[in-house]
Phi, psi and omega in degrees: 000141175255141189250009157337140171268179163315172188268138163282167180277166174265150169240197203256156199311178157233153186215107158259142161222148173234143173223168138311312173199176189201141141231120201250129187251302202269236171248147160233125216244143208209028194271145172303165178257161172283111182321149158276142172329124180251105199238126204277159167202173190297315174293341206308143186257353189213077200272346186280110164293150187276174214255150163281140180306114187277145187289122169316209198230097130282099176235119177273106179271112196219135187278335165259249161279150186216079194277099176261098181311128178320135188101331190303174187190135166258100207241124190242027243246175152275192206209148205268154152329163179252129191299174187235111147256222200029032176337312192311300198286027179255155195268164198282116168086049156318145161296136170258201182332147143295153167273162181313125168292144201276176159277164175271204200249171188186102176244122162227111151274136183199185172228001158247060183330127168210082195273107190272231180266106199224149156260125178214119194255127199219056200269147176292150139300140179284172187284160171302159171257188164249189166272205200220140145203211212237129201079175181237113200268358184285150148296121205296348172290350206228015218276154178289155183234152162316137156280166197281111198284139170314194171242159188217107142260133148264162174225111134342081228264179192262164186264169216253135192282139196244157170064049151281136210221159160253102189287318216197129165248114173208160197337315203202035129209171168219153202252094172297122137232177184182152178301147136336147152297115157341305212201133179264350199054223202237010166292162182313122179287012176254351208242009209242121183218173157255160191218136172276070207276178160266163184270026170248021156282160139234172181258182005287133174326135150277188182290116240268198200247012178197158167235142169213198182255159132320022167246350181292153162212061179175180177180151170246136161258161213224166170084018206262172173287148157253158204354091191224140192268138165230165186215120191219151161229151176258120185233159155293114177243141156217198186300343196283357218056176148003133155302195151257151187298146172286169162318099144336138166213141161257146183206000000 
């Protein structure tokens, strides 16, 4: 007998956004698919149902507020296995159901919360079914499972470094400083740097152009052109990303 399974399901997207601010009304939706049905025959090439389709990735990044309004959802969830019908022609210790797509992921980072009564959700798909017949003809070593339920994480993102300056000039470098970040949020204190950009980036950020740790409150950046004009901001960075950018300055 070939004991192949059934065709697997497709799964679900991934959706990153990054804002400024963000308020979220409907759904947002990233669910795995149901495996389609499999109907065994004496000949049959496929007596195995195929496994469901695992729940995708959401991730909201946001430097500021981040509102999720009552009713809205966020939704990963995983999806079921593909049933086995025509039970009666399967021969004894046949492949039953696919297993279950496992859920996904669901990350909000932000540095203001304003969450209302929401659903978010990272639920498995259950496993596929059979037909009823007489005994139970699947094999038992082998029965389809559930998949495995996703995650919901938040994060706290850090606040943007204020009174930022070009302290020091010189031919092929300039000399950066700024007041501390309020607040680094809730990230690792080994992942917390400031990061130096030019101001005709947005994000999400490239690799920015100078760095320091947080305990630092300056930098120099070196290699530059004489006379030459720069325009730079500064953000508070962790594993959380970025901050919102400081007050541009040129020198």
């Amino acid at each position: 007998m070939n004991a192949s399974g059934g065709p697997g399901a497709s799964g679900g997207a991934a959706i990153y956004i990054e804002a400024a601010s963000m308020t979220v009304t409907g759904t947002i939706l990233v669910d795995g698919s149901t495996a389609s049905a499999v109907s065994f025959g004496s000949n049959a090439t496929n007596p195995g149902g195929g496994g469901g389709g695992g729940g995708g990735t959401i991730l909201l990044r946001v430097t500021g507020g981040l509102a999720l309004a009552d009713g809205s959802k966020l939704s990963s969830n995983g999806h079921a296995g593909g049933n086995v019908n025509n039970f009666f022609a399967q021969p004894a210790n046949a492949p039953g159901g696919g297993g279950g797509g496992g859920g996904g992921r669901i990350k909000l980072f932000y540095r203001e919360p304003a969450f209302g009564v929401v659903a978010l959700s990272t639920a498995a798909g259950l496993a596929g079914s059979k037909d009823s017949g007489f005994g139970n003809f699947v094999d038992p070593s082998t029965p389809p499972a559930a998949g495995a339920v996703g995650s919901v994480s938040f994060g706290v993102v850090a606040s943007s470094p204020t009174l930022f300056a070009a302290s020091l000039v010189h031919p092929s470098s300039i000399s950066w400083t700024w007041s501390a970040a309020p607040s680094f949020g809730d990230a690792p204190a080994a992942s917390q740097l400031y990061r130096v950009f030019p101001s005709t980036v947005s994000a999400p950020f490239p690799a920015p152009q100078a760095t320091a740790t947080s305990l630092a409150a300056g930098v120099t950046e070196q290699n530059l052109t004489p006379n030459t004009t720069y325009t730079r901001f500064v953000t508070a960075f962790t594993d959380w990303g970025d901050s919102a950018p400081s007050t541009p300055v040129s020198t």
